[in-house]
N, C-alpha and C positions, 0 to 999 in steps of 0.2 A: 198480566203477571208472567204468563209462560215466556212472551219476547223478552221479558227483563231476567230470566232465569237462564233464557238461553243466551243472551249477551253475556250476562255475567260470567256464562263459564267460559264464554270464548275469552274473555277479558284475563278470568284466574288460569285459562293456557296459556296466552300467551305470556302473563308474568311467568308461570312456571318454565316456561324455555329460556327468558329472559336470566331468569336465576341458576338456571341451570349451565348456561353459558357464560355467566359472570363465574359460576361457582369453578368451572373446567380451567378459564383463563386464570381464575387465583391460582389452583392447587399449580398449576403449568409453570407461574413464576416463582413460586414458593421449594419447586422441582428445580427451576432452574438453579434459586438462591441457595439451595440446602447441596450442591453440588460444587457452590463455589466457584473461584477465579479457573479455578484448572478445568472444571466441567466446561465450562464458558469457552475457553483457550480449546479445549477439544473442540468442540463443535466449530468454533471459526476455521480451526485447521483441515475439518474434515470437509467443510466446505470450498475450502481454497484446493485442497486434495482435488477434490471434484471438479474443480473449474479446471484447475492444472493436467487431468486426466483428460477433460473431455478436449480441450486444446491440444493435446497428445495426441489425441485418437485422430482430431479432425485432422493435424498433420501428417499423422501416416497413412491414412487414408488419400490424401494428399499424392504423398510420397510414392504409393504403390500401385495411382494411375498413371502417373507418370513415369515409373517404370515399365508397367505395361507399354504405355502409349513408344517406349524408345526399343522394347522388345515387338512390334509391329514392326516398327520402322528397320529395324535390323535387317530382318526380316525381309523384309522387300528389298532392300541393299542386296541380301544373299542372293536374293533371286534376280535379280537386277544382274548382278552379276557374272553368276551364274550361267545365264542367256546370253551377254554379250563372250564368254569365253565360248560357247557353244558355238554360236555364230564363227567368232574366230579361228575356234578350230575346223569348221568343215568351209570356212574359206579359205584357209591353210593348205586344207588334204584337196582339195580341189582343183 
């Protein structure tokens, strides 16, 4: 008797999660419908916002290694430079 009392109530939790998660997904669409075409319209746009932003980001993130990577490279040109005038002027004064 006690193994069937205790089945049972595992049996009446699990429906109760069960109903409890049918009953979250109703009110959820019932939210969504009570919000209408434009609620709807929002949220698509905010999501495309989102994609449009993160493609943003990953672009300038992009963008401002490769500026770094051409301010390095400057960078070594100056000095590069730099050196070979040095050179040339104390093979000049020589």
């Amino acid at each position: 008797m006690r193994d069937m009392l205790a089945e049972l109530k595992v049996n009446q939790d699990e429906l109760r999660r069960d109903r409890d998660e049918w009953r979250w997904r109703a009110e959820r669409l019932l939210a969504d419908l009570q919000r209408g075409a434009w609620g709807r319209w929002c949220n698509r746009a905010a999501a495309a916002l989102d994609a449009v932003t993160a493609s943003f980001c990953g672009l300038l993130a992009g963008v401002q290694n490769k500026l770094s990577e051409m301010k390095a490279n400057r960078d070594e040109l100056r000095q590069g430079r730099d050196q070979w005038r040095s050179r040339a002027e104390r093979t000049l004064i020589v």
